[in-house]
PDB file of the backbone (N, CA, C, O) and the ligand in Angstrom, with CONECT records:
HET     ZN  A 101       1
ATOM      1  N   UNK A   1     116.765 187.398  99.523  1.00  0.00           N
ATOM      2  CA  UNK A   1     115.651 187.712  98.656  1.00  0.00           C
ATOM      3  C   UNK A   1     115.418 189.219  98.691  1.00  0.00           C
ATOM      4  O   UNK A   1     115.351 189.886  99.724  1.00  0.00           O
ATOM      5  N   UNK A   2     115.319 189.611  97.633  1.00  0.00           N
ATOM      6  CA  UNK A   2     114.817 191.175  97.207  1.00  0.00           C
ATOM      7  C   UNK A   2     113.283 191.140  97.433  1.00  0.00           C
ATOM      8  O   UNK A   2     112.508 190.398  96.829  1.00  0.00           O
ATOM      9  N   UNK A   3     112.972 191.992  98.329  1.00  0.00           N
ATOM     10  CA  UNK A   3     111.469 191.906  98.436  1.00  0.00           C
ATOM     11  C   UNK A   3     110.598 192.989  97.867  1.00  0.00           C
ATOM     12  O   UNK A   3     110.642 194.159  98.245  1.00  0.00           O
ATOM     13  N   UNK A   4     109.684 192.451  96.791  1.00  0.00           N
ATOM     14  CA  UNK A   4     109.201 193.583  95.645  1.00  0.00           C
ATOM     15  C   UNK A   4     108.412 194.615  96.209  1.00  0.00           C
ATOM     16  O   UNK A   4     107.758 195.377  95.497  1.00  0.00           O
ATOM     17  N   UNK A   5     108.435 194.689  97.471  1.00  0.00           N
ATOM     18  CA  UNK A   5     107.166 196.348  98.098  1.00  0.00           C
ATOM     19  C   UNK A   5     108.122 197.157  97.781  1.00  0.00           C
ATOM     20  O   UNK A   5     108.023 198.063  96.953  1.00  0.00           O
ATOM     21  N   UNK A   6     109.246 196.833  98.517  1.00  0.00           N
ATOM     22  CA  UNK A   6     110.501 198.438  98.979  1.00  0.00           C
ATOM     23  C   UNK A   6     112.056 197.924  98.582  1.00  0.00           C
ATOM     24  O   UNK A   6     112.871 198.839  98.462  1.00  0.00           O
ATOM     25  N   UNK A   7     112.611 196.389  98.339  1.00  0.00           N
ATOM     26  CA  UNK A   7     113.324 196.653  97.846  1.00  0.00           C
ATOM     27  C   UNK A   7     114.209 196.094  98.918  1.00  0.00           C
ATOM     28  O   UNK A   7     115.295 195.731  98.466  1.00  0.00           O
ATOM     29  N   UNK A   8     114.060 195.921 100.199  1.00  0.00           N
ATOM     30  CA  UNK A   8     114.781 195.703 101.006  1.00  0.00           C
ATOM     31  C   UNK A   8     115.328 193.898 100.792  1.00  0.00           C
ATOM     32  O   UNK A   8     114.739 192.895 100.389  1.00  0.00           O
ATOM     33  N   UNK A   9     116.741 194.163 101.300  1.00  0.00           N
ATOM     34  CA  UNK A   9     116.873 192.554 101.198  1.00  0.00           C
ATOM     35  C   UNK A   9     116.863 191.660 102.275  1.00  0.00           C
ATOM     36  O   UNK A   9     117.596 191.682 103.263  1.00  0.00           O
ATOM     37  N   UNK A  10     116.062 190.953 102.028  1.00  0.00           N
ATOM     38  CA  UNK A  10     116.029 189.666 103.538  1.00  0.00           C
ATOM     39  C   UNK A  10     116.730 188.581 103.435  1.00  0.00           C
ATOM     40  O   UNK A  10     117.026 188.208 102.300  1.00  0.00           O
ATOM     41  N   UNK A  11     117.166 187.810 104.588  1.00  0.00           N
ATOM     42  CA  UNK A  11     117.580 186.517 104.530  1.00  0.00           C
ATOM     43  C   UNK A  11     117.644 185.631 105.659  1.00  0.00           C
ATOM     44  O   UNK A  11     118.583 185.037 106.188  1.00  0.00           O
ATOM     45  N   UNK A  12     116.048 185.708 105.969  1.00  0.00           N
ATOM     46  CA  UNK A  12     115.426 184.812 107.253  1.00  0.00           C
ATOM     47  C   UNK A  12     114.292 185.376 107.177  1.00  0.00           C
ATOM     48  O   UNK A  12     113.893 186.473 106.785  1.00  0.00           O
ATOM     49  N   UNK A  13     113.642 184.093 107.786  1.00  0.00           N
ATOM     50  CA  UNK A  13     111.872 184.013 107.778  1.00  0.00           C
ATOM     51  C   UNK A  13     111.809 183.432 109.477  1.00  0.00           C
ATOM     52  O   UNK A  13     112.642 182.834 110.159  1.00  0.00           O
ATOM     53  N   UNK A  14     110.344 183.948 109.781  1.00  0.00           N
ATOM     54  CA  UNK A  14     109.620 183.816 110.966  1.00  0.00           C
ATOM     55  C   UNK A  14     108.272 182.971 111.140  1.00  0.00           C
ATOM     56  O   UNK A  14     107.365 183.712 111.519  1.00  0.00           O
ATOM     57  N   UNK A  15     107.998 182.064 111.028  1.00  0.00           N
ATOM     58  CA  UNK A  15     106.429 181.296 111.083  1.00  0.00           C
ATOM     59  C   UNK A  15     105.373 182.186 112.148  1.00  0.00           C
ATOM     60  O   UNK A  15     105.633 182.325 113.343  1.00  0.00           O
ATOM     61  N   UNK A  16     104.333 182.668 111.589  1.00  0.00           N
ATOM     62  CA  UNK A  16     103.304 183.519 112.502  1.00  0.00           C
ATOM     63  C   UNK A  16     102.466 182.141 112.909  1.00  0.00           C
ATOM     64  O   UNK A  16     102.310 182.276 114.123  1.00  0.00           O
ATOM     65  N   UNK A  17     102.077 181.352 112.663  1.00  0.00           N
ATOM     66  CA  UNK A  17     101.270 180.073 112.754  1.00  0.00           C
ATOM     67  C   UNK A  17     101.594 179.313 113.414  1.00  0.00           C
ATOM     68  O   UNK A  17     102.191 178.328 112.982  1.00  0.00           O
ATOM     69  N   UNK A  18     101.303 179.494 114.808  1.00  0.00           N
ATOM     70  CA  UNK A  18     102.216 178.020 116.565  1.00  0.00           C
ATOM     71  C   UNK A  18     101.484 177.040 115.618  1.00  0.00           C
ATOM     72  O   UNK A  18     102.069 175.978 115.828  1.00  0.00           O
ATOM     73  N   UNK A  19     100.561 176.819 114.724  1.00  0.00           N
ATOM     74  CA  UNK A  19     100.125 175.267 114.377  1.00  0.00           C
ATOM     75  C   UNK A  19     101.000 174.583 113.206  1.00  0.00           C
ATOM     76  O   UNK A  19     101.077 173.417 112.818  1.00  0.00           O
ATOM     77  N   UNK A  20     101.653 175.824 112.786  1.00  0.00           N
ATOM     78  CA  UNK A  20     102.157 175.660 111.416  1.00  0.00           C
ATOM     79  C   UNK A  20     103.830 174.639 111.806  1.00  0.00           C
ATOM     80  O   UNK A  20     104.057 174.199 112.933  1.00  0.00           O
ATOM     81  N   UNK A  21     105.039 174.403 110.304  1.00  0.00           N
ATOM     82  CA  UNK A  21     105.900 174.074 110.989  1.00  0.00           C
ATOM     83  C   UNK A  21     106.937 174.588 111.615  1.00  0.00           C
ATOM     84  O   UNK A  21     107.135 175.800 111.527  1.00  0.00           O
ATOM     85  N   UNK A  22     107.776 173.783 112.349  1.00  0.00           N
ATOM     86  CA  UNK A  22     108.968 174.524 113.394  1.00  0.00           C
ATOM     87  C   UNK A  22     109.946 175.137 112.061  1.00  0.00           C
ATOM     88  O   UNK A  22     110.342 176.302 112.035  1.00  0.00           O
ATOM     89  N   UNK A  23     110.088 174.653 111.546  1.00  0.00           N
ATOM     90  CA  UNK A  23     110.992 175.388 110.581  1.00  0.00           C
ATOM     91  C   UNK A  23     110.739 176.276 109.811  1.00  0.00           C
ATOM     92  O   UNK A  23     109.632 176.059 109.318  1.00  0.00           O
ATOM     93  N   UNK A  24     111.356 177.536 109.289  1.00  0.00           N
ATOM     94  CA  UNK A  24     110.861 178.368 108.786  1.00  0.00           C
ATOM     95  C   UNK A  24     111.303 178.654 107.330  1.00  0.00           C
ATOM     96  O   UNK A  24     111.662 179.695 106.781  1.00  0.00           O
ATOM     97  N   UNK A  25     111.117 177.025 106.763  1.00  0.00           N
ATOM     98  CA  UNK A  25     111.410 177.161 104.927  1.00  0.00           C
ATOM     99  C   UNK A  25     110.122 177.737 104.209  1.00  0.00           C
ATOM    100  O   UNK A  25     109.294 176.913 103.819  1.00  0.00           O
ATOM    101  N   UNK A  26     109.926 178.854 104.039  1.00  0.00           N
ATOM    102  CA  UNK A  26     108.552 179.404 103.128  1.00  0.00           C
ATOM    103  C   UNK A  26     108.483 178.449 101.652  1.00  0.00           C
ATOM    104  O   UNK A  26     109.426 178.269 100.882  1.00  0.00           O
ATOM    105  N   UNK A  27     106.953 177.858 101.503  1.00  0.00           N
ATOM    106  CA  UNK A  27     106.705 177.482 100.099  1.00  0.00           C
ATOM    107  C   UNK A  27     106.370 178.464  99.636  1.00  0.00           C
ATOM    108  O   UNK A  27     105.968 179.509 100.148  1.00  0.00           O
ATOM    109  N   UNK A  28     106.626 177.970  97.972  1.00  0.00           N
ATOM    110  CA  UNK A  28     105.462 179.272  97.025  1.00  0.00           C
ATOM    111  C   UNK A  28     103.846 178.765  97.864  1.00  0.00           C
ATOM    112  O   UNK A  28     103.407 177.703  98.305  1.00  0.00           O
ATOM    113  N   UNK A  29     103.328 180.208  97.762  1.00  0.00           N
ATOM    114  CA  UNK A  29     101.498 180.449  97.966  1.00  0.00           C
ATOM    115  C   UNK A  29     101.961 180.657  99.651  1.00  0.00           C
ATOM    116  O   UNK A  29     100.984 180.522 100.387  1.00  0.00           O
ATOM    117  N   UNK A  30     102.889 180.873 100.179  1.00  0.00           N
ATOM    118  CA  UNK A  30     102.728 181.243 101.630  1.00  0.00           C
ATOM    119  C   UNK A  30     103.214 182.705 101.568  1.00  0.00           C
ATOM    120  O   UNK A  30     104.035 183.188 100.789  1.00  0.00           O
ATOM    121  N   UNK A  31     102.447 183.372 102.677  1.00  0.00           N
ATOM    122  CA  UNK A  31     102.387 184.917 102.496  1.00  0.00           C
ATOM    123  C   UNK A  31     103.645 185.393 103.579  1.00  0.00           C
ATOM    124  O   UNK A  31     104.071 184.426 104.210  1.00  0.00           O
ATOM    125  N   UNK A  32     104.139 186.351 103.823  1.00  0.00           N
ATOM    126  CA  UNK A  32     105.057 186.970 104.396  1.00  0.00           C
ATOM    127  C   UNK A  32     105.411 188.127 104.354  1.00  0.00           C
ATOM    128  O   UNK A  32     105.300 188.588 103.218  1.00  0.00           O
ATOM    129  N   UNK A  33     105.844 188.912 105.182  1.00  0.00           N
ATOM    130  CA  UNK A  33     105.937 190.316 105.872  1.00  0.00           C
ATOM    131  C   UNK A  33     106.595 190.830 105.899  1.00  0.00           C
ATOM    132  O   UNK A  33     107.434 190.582 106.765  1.00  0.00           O
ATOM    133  N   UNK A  34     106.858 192.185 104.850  1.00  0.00           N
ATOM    134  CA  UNK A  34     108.284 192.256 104.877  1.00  0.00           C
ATOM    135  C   UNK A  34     108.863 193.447 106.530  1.00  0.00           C
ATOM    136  O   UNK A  34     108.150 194.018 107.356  1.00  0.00           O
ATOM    137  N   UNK A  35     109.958 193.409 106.437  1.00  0.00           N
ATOM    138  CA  UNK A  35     109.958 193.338 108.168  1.00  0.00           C
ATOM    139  C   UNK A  35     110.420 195.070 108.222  1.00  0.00           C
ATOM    140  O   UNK A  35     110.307 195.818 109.194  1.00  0.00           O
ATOM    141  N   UNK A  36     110.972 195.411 106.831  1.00  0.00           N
ATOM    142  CA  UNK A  36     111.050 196.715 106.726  1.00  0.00           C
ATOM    143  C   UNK A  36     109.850 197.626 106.874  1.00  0.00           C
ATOM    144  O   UNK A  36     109.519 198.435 107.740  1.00  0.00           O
ATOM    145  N   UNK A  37     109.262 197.187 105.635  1.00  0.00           N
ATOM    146  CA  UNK A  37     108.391 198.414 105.553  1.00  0.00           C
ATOM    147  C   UNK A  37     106.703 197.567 105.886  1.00  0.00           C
ATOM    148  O   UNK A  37     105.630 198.167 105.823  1.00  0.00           O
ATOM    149  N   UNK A  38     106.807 196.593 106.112  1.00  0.00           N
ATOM    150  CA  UNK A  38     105.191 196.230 106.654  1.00  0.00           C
ATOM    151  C   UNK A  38     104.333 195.517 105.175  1.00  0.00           C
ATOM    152  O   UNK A  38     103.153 195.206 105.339  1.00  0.00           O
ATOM    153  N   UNK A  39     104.747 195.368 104.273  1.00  0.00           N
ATOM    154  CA  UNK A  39     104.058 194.926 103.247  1.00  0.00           C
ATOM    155  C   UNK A  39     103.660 193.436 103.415  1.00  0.00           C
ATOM    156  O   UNK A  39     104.435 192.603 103.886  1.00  0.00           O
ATOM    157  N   UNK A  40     102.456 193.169 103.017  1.00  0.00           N
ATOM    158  CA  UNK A  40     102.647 191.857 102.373  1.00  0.00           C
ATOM    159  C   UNK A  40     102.874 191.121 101.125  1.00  0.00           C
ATOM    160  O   UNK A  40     102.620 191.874 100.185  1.00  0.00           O
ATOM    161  N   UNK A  41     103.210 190.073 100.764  1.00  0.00           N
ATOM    162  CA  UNK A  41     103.752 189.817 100.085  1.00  0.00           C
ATOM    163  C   UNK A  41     103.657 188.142  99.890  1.00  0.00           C
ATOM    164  O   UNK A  41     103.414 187.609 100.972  1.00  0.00           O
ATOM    165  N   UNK A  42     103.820 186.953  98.511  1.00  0.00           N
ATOM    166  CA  UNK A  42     103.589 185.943  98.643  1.00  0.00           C
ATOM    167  C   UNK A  42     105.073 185.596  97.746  1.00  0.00           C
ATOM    168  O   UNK A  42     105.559 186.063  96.716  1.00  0.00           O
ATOM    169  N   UNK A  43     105.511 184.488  98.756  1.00  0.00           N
ATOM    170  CA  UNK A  43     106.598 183.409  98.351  1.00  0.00           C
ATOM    171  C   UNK A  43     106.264 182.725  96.609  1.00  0.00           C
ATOM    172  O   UNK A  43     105.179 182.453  96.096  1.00  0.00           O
ATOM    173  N   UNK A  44     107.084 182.658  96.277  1.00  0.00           N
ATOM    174  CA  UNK A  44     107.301 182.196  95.072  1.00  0.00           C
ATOM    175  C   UNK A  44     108.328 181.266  94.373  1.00  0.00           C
ATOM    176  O   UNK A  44     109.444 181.332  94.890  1.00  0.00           O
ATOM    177  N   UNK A  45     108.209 180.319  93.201  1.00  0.00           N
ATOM    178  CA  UNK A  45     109.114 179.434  93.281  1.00  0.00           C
ATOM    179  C   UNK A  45     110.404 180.489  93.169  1.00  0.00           C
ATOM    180  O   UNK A  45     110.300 181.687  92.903  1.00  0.00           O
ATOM    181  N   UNK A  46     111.559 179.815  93.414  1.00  0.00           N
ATOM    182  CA  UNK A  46     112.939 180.315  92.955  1.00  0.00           C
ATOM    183  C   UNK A  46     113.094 181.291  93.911  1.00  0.00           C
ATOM    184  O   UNK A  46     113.633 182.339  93.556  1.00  0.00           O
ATOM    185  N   UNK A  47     112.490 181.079  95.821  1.00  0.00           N
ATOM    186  CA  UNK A  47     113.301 181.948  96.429  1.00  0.00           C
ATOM    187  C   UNK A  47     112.933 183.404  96.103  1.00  0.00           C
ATOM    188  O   UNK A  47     113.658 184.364  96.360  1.00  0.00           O
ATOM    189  N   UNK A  48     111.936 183.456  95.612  1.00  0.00           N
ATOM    190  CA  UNK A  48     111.372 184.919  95.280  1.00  0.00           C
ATOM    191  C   UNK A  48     109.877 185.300  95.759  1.00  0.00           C
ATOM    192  O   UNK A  48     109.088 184.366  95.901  1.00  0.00           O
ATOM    193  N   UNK A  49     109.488 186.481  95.989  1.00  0.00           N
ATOM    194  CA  UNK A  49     108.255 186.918  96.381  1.00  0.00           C
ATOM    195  C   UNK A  49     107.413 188.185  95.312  1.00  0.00           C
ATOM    196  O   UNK A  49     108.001 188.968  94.565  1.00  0.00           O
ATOM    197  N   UNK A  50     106.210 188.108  95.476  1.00  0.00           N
ATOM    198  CA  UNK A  50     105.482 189.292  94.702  1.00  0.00           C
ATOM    199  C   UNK A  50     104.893 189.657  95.046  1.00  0.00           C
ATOM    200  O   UNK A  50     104.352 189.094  95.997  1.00  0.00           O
ATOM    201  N   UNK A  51     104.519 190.699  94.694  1.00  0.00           N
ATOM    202  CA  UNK A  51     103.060 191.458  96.019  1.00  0.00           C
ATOM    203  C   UNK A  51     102.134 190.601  95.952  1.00  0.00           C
ATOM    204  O   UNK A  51     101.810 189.874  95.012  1.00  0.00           O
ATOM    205  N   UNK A  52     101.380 190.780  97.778  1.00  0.00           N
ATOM    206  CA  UNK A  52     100.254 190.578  97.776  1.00  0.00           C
ATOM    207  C   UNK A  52      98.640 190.898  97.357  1.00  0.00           C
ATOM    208  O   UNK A  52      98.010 191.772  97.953  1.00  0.00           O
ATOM    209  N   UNK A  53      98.324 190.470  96.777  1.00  0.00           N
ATOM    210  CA  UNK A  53      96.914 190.857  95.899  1.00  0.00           C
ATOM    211  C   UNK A  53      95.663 190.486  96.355  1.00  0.00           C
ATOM    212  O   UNK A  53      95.353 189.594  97.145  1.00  0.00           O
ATOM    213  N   UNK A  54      94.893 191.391  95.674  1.00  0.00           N
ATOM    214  CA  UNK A  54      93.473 191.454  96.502  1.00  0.00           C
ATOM    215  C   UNK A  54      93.046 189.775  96.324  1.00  0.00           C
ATOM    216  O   UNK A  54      92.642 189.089  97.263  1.00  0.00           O
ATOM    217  N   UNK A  55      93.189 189.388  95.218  1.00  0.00           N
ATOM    218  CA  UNK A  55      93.084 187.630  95.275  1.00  0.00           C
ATOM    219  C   UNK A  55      93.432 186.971  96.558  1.00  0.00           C
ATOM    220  O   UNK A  55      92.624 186.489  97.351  1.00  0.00           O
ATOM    221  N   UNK A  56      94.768 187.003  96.681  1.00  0.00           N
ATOM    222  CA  UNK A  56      95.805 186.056  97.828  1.00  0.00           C
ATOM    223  C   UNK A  56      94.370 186.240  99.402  1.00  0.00           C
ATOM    224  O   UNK A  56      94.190 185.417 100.299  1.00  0.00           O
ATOM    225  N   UNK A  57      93.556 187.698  99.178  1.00  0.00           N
ATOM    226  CA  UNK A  57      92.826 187.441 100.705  1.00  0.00           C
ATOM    227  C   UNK A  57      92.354 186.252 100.847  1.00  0.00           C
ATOM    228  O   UNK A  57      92.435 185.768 101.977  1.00  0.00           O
ATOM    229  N   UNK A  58      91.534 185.187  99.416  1.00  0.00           N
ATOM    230  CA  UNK A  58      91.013 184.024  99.426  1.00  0.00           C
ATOM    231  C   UNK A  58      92.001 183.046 100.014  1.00  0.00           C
ATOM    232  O   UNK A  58      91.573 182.592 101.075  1.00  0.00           O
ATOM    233  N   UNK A  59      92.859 182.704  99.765  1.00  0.00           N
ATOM    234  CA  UNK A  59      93.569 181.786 100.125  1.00  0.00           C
ATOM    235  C   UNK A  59      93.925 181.166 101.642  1.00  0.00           C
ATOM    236  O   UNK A  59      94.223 180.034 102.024  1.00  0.00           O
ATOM    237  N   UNK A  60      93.728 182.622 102.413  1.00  0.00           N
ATOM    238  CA  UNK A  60      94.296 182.501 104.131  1.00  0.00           C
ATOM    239  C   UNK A  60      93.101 182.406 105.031  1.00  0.00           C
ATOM    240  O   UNK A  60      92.099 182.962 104.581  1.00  0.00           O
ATOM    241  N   UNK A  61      93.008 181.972 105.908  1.00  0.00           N
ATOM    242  CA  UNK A  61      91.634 182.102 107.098  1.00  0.00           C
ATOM    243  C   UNK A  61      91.640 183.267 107.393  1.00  0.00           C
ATOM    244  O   UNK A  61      92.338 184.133 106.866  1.00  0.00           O
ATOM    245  N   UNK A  62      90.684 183.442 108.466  1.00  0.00           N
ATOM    246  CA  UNK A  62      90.569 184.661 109.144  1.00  0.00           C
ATOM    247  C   UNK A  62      91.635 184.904 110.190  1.00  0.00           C
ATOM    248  O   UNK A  62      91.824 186.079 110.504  1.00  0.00           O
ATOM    249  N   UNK A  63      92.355 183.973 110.772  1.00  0.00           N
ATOM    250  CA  UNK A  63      92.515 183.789 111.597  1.00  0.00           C
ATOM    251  C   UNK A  63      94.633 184.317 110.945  1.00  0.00           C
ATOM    252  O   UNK A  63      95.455 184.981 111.575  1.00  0.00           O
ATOM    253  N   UNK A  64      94.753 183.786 109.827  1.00  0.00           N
ATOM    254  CA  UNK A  64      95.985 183.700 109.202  1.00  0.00           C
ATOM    255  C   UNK A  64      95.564 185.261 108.996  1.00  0.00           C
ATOM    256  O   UNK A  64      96.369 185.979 109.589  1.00  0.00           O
ATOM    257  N   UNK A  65      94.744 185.855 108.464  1.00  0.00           N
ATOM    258  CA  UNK A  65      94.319 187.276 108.007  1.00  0.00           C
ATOM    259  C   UNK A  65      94.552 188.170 109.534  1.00  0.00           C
ATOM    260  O   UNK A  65      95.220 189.189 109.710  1.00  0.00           O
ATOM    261  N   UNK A  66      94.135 187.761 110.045  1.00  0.00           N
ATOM    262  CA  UNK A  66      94.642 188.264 111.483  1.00  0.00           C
ATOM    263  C   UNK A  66      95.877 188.793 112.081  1.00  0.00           C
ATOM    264  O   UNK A  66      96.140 189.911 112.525  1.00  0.00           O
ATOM    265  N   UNK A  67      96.630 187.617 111.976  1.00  0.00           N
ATOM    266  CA  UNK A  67      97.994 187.133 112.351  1.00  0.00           C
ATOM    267  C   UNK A  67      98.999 188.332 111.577  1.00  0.00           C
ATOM    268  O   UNK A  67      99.904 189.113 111.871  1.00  0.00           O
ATOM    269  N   UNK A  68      98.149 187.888 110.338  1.00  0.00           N
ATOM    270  CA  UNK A  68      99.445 189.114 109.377  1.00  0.00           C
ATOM    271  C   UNK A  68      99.108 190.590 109.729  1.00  0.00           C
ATOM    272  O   UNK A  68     100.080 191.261 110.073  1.00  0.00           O
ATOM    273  N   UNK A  69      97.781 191.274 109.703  1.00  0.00           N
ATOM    274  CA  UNK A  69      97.628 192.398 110.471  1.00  0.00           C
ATOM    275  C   UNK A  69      98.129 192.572 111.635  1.00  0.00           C
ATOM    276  O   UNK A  69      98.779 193.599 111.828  1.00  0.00           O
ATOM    277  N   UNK A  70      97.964 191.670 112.637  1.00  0.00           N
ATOM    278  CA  UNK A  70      98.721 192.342 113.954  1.00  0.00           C
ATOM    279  C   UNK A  70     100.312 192.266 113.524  1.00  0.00           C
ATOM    280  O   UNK A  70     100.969 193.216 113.950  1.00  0.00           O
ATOM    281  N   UNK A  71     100.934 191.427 112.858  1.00  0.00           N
ATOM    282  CA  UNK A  71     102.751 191.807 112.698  1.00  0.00           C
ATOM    283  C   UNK A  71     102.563 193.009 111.881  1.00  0.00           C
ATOM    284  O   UNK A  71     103.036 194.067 112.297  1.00  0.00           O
ATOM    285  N   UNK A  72     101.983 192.979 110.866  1.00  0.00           N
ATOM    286  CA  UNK A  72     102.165 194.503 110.339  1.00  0.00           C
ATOM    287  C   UNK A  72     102.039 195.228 111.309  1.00  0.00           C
ATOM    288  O   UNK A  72     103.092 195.704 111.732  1.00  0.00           O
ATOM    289  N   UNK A  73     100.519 195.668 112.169  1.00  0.00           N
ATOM    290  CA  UNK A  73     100.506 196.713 113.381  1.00  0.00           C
ATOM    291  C   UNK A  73     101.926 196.939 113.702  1.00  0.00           C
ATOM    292  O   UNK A  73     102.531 197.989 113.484  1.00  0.00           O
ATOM    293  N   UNK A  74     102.532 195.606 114.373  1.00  0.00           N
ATOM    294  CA  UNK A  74     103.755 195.684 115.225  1.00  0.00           C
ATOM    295  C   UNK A  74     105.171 196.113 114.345  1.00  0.00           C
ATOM    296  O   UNK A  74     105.980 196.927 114.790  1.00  0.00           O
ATOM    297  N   UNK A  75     105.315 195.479 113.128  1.00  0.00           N
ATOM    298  CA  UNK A  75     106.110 196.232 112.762  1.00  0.00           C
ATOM    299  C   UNK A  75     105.949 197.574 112.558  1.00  0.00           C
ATOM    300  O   UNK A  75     106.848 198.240 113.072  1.00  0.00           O
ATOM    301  N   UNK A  76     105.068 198.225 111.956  1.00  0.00           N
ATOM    302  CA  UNK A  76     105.323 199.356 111.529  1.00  0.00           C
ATOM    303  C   UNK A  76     105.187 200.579 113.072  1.00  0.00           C
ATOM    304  O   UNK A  76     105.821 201.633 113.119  1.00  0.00           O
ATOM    305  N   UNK A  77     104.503 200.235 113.868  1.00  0.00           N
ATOM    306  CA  UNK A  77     104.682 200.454 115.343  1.00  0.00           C
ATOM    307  C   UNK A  77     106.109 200.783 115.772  1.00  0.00           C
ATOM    308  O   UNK A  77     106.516 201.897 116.100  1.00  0.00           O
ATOM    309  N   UNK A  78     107.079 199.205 115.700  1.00  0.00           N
ATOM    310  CA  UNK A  78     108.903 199.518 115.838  1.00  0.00           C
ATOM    311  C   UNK A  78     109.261 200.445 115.460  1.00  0.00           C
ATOM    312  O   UNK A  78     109.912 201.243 116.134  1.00  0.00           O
ATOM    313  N   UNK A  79     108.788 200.675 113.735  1.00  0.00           N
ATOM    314  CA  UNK A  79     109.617 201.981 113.080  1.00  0.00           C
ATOM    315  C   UNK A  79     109.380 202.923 113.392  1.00  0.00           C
ATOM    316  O   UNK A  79     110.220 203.821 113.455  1.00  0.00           O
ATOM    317  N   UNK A  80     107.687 203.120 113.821  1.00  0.00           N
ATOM    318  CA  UNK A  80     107.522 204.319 113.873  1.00  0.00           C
ATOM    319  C   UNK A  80     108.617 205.152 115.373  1.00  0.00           C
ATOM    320  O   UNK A  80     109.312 206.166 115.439  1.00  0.00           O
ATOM    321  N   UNK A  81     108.314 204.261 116.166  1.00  0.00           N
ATOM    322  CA  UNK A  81     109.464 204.055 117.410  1.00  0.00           C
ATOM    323  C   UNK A  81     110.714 204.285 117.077  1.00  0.00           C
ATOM    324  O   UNK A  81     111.347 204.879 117.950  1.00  0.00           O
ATOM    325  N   UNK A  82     111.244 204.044 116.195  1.00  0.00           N
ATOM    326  CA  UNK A  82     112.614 203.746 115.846  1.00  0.00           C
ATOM    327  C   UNK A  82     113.093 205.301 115.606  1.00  0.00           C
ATOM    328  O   UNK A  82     114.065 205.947 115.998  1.00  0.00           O
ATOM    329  N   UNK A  83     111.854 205.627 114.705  1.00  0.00           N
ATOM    330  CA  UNK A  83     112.343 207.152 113.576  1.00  0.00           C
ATOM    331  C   UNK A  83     112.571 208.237 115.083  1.00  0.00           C
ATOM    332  O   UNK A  83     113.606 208.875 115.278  1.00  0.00           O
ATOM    333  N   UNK A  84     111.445 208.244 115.959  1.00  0.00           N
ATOM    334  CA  UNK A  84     110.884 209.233 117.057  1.00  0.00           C
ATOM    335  C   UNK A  84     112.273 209.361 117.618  1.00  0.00           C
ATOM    336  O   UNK A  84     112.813 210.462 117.724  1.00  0.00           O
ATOM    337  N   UNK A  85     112.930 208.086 118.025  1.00  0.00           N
ATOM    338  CA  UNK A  85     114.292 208.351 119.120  1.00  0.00           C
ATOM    339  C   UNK A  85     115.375 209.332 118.665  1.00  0.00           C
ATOM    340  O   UNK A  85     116.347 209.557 119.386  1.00  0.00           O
TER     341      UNK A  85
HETATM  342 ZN    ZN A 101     109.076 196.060 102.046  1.00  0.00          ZN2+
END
């Protein structure tokens, strides 16, 4: 999947949710991170994603709202790590 923030291409997903399932097939309306550049972003039919929008905040708990801020923190944390070495 081409992911519409930056462009980067992915091909594997990670579940942030221990309640959620063991497998990590994303539906459309589930949100995800892109691992490059920190964006979020929502699954879509056909294996595709689009940015995340000020709407999509309704959809997630606080708790899911959470979850995706601290992986962003952490990713963009790695890179910043990454660039420094
Ligand atoms: Zn990106």
């Amino acid at each position: 999947m081409i992911m519409p923030c930056c462009g980067a291409a992915l091909d594997n997903a990670t579940i942030l949710d221990p309640d959620g399932p063991t497998d990590a097939r994303p539906k459309p309306g589930d949100a995800t991170i892109c691992i490059q550049c920190g964006m979020w972003n929502i699954y879509v039919a056909g294996d595709q994603a689009r940015l995340f929008g000020p709407d999509d905040l309704l959809e997630f708990s606080d708790e899911q709202l959470h979850r995706l801020r601290r992986a962003t923190h952490l990713i963009r944390a790695m890179r910043c790590a990454a660039v420094r070495r």
